[in-house]
VOTIZA-784890 format. One record per residue (C-alpha): x, y, z. Coordinates in Angstrom, 2 decimals. Layout:
# VOTIZA-784890
<r c1="X" c2="Y" c3="Z"/>
...
***
This chain:
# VOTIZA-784890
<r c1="3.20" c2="-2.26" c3="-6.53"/>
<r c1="4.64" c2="-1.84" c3="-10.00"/>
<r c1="4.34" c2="-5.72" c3="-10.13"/>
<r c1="0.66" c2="-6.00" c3="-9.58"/>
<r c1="-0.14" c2="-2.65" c3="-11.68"/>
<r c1="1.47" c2="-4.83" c3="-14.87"/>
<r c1="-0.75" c2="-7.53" c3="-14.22"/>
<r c1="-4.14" c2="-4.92" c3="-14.41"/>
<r c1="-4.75" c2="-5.00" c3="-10.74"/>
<r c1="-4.32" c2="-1.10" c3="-8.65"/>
<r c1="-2.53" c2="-0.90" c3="-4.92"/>
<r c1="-2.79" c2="1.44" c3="-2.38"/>
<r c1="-0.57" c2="1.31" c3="0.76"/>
<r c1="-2.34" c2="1.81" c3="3.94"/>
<r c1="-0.26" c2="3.19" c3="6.23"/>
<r c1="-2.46" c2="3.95" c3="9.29"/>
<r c1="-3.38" c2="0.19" c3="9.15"/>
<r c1="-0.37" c2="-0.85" c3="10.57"/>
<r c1="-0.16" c2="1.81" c3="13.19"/>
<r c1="-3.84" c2="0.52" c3="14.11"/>
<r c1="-2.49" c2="-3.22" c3="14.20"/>
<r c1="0.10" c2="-2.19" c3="16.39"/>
<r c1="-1.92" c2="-0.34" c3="19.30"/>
<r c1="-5.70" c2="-2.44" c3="18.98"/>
<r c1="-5.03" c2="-6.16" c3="20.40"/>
<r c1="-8.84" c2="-6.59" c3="19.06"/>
<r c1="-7.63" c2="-6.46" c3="15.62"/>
<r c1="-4.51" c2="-8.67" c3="15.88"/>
<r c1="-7.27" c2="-11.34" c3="17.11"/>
<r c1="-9.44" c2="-10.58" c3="14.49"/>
<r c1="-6.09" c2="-10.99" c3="11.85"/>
<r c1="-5.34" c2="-13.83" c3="14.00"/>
<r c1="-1.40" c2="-12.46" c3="15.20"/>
<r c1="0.76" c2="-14.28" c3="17.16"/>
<r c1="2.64" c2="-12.47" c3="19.80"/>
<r c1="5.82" c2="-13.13" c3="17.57"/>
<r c1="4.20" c2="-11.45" c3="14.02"/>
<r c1="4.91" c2="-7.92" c3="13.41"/>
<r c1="3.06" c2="-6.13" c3="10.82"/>
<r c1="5.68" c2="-4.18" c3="8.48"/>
<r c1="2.45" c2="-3.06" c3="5.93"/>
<r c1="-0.54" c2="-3.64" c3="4.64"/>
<r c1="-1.10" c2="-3.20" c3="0.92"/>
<r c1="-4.72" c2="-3.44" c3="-0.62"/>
<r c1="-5.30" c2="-4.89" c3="-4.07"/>
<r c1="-7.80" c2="-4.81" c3="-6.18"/>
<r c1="-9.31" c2="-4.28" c3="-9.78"/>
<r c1="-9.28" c2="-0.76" c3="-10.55"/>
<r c1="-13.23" c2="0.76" c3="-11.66"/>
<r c1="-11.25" c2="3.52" c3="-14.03"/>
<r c1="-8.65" c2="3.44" c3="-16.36"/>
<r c1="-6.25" c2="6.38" c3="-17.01"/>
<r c1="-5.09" c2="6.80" c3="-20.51"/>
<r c1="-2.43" c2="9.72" c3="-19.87"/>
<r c1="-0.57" c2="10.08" c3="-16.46"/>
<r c1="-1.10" c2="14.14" c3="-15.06"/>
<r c1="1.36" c2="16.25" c3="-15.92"/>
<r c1="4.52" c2="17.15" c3="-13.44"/>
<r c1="6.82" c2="19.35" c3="-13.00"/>
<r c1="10.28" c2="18.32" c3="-14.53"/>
<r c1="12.58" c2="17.04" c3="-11.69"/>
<r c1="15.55" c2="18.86" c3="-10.39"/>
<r c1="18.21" c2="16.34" c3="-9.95"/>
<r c1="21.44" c2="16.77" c3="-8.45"/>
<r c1="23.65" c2="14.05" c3="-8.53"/>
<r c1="26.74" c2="13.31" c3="-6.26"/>
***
């Protein structure tokens, strides 16, 4: 995701897409899955239609480390 977001494109994972995959046979036939794939995630790509020119501000992080 950080990849793709360097190049100018946006992601979003999907993460109720793969439960789908897993429990509708019709859309493993529409994806055309063999009984051997497994779906581990589906990412979407894309172009984004806005551009952010300052990230929102956060809270400062509490780190503890061991």
């Amino acid at each position: 995701m950080l990849a793709v977001q360097f190049r100018g494109l946006g992601s979003c994972w999907i993460g109720l897409a793969q439960e789908t995959i897993e429990q509708k046979p019709e859309v493993q036939h529409w994806l055309s899955l063999l009984k051997q794939h497994k779906v581990y995630g589906v990412l979407a790509l894309g172009y984004p239609d806005v551009k952010y020119h300052f990230i929102p501000p956060r809270s400062e992080l509490q780190v503890s480390y061991l």
